[in-house]
N, C-alpha and C positions, 0 to 999 in steps of 0.2 A: 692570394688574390688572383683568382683563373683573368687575366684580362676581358676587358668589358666587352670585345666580342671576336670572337663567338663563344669563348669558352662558357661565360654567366647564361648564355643562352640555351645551350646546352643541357649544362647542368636544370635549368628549368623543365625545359619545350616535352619530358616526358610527362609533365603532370599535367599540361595542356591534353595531349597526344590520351590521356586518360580520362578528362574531365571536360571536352572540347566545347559541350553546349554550357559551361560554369566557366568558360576564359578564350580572353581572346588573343592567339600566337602571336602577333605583329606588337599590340600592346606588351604584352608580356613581356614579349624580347627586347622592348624598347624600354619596356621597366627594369630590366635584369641590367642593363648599361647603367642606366641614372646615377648611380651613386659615384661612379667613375665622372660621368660628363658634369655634374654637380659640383665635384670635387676640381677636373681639369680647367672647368670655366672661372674657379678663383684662385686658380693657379698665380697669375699677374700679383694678387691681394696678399696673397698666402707666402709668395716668393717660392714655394714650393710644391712638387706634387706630392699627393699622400692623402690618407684618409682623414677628411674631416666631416662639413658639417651635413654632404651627401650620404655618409655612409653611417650616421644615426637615426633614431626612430622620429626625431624630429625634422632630420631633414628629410625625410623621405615623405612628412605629409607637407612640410611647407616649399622644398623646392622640387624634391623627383617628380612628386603628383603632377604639378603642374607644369614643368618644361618638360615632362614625360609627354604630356598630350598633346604639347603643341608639335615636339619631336615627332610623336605616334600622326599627326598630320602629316609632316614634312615629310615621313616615309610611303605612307599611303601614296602620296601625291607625287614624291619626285623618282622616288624607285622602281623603276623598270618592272610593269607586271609578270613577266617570265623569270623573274626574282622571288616575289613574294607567292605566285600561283601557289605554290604547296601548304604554307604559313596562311593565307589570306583568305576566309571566307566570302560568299558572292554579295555580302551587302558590309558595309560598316559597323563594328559594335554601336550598341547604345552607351550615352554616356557612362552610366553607372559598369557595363559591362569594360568598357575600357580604361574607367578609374581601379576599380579593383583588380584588374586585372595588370596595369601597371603598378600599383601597391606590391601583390603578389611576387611581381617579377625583383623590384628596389629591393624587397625585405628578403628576397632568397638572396639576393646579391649579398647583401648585409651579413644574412646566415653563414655564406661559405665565407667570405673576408673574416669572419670572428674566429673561424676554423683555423684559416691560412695566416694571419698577424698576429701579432702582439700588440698588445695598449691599443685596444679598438676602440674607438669614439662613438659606442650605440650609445650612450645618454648624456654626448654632449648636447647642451652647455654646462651641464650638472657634474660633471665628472670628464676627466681629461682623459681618461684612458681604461679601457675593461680588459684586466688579462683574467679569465676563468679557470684558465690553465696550471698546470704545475709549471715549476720554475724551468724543467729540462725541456720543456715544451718549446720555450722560443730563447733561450740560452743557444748564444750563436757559437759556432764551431768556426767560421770566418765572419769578416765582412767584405761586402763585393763596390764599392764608390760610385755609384751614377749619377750622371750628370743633373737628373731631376729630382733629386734628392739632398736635403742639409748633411744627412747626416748614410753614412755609408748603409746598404743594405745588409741585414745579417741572412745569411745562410745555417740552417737551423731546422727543427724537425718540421714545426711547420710550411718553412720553404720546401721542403720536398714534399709533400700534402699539397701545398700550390701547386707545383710543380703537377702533380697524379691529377688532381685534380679538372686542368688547366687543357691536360692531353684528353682527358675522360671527354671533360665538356664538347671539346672541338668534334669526337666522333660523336658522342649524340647529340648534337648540332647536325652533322653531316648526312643522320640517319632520321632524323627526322624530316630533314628535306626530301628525304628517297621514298617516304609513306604519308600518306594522309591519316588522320586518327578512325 
């Protein structure tokens, strides 16, 4: 799980950076968060942090889509234009370009979490937990105790995938702020 930003961002903003007039960068990156901000705002409910019902295909049309967009306002509006100038085109998406485009962003989030975790939750409520993996895949070697967590985190092959992954994101994050598509 590259954290929700910048690394999710990252890992996206090159397919922006390829496909620019088919997506919009601010949505997008605002959609590659979602499944984390989805997940952290039931954190109180949940008693815990961790993947739930943000980082299925379900939640990602009923709760990412939509606090994506009010999000994807919030940023427009309160975020410093000498921030987004690089990311931000000279007019507003239309809606449909800035729903799909935060879809795009929630479901790549989703992609690399199924990569990085064990027992991922793409079709709750249907199923508790997706491992597609082999079993040496997230078969922990320790575990690490954090505080926003029930149950200790294991350290494991996919934790270092997070880990590559997570470092990757941040630089092309970093490098796509340095160029326009």
């Amino acid at each position: 799980m590259p954290v929700a930003f910048p690394s999710h961002q990252g890992l996206i903003l090159p397919l922006w950076q390829r496909h620019p007039r088919h997506l919009d960068a601010i949505s997008l990156s605002v959609g590659a968060a979602m499944p984390d901000v989805v997940d952290a705002l039931a954190w109180p409910v949940r008693g815990e942090l961790g993947q739930g019902m943000g980082h299925s295909l379900v939640g990602v049309v009923i709760a990412c889509l939509p606090l994506g967009l009010v999000l994807e306002q919030l940023v427009r509006r309160f975020v410093p234009r000498r921030f987004l100038a690089r990311l931000d085109g000279e007019t507003r998406p239309k809606l449909g370009l800035a729903c799909s485009s935060i879809a795009v962003g929630a479901l790549s989030h989703d992609l690399f979490d199924l990569v990085t975790h064990a027992n991922f939750p793409l079709l709750w409520p249907w199923g508790k937990g997706l491992d597609p993996f082999p079993s040496w895949w997230s078969r922990p070697w320790a575990r690490i105790p954090l505080f926003v967590y029930r149950e200790p985190y294991p350290l494991a092959p996919h934790t270092i995938v997070w880990a590559i992954l997570s470092v990757l994101g941040v630089v092309l994050f970093v490098r796509a702020l340095k160029k326009k598509p």
